[in-house]
C-alpha positions as CSV (number, residue, x, y, z in Angstrom):
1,X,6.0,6.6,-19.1
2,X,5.5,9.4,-16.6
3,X,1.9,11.0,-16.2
4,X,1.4,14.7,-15.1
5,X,3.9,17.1,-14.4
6,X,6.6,15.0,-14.9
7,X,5.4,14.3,-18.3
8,X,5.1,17.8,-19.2
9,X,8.8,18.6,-17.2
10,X,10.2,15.8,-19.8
11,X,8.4,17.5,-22.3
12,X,9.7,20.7,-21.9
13,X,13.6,19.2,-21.1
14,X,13.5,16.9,-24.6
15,X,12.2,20.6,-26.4
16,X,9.7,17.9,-27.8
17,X,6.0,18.1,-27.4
18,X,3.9,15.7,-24.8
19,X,1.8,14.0,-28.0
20,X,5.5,13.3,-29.3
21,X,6.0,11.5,-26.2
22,X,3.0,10.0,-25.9
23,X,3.2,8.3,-29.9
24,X,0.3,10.9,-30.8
25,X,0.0,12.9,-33.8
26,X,0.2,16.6,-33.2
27,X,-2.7,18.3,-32.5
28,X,-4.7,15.1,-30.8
29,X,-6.0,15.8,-27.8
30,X,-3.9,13.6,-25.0
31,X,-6.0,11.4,-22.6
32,X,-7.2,12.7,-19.0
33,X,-5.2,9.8,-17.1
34,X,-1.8,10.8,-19.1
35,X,-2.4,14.4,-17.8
36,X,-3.6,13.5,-14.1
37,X,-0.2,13.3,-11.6
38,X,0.0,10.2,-10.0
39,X,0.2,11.4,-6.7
40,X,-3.8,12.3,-6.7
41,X,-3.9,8.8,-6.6
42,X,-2.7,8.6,-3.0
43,X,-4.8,11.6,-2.5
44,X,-2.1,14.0,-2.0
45,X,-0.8,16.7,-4.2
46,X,2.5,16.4,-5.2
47,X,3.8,19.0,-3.8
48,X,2.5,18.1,-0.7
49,X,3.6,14.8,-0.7
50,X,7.1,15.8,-2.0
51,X,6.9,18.1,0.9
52,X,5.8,14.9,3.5
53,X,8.7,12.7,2.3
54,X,11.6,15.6,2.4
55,X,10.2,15.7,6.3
56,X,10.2,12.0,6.9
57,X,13.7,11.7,5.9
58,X,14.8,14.3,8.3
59,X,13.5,12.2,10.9
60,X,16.1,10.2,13.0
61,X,15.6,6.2,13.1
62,X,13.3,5.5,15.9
63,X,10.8,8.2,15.2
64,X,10.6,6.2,11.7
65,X,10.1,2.9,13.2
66,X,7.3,4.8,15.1
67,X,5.6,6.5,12.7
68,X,5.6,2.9,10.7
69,X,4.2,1.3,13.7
70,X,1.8,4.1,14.0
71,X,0.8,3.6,10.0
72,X,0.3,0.1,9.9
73,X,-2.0,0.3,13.6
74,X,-4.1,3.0,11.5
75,X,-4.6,0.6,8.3
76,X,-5.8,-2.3,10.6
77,X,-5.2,-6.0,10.4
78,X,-4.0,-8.0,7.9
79,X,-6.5,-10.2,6.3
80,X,-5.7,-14.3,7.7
81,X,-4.0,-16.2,4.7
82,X,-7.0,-18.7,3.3
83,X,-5.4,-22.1,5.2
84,X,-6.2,-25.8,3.4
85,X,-8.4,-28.0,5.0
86,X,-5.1,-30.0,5.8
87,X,-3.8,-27.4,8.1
88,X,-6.6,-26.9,10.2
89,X,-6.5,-31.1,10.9
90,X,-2.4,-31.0,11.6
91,X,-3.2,-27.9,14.4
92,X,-5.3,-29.9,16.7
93,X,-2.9,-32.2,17.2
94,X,-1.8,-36.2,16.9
95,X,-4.6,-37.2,18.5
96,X,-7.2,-35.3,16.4
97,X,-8.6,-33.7,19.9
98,X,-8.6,-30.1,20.3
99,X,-5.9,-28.5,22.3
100,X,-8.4,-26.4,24.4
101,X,-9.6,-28.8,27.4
102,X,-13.2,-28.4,28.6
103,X,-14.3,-28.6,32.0
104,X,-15.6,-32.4,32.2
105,X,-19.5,-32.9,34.2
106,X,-18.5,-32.5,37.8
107,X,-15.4,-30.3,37.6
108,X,-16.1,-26.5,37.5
109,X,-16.0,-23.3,39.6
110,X,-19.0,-25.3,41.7
C-alpha cells in the first residue's frame, strides 16, 4: 500500500477517499505512518530525492561505477561473516601450525 503522497495521488486518481483505501470508515482519523512519505525515511524529501535519481541516471557508466565506489567507501566495511570453529582449524593448515613463521631463538635482525 503506498504511504504519503502517493497515497493521497491514488486517492485523488480512484476519485475515492484515502480511509477508503486504507479499509477505514469515513471520518476516522488515518494513522501518522500512512501519511508520512517514505522517502523521509532515507532522510530526503521526495522531491529531492526524485530530483537525485533523475541526475544519477543522466550520468554516463563510469561516473556511476564511481560514485558506487565512492558510496560504499563512505558506508565503511562490511561486518566479517561469524565463521565456525571448523573453519578457523581447516585455515592453518594440514599440519595444524600456523602459516605465519616466527623468528626461531638465534635468527633475527641481530
Amino acid at each position: 500500500m503506498p504511504r504519503g503522497a502517493a497515497l493521497r495521488r491514488l486517492a485523488v486518481a480512484l476519485d475515492v477517499g484515502e480511509e477508503f483505501l486504507l479499509g477505514l470508515e469515513p471520518g476516522d482519523l488515518i494513522p501518522a505512518d500512512m501519511l508520512q512519505d517514505p522517502q523521509g525515511e532515507l532522510g530526503l524529501p521526495a522531491p529531492d530525492e526524485e530530483a537525485l535519481l533523475r541526475q544519477y541516471r543522466r550520468l554516463d557508466v563510469p561516473t556511476r561505477a564511481a560514485v558506487l565506489l565512492l558510496v560504499t567507501r563512505a558506508a565503511g566495511p562490511e561486518p566479517e561473516p561469524d565463521r565456525p570453529p571448523h573453519a578457523a582449524r581447516r585455515s592453518a593448515g594440514r599440519s595444524g601450525r600456523a602459516a605465519l613463521a616466527l623468528p626461531q631463538r638465534g635468527e633475527g635482525t641481530g
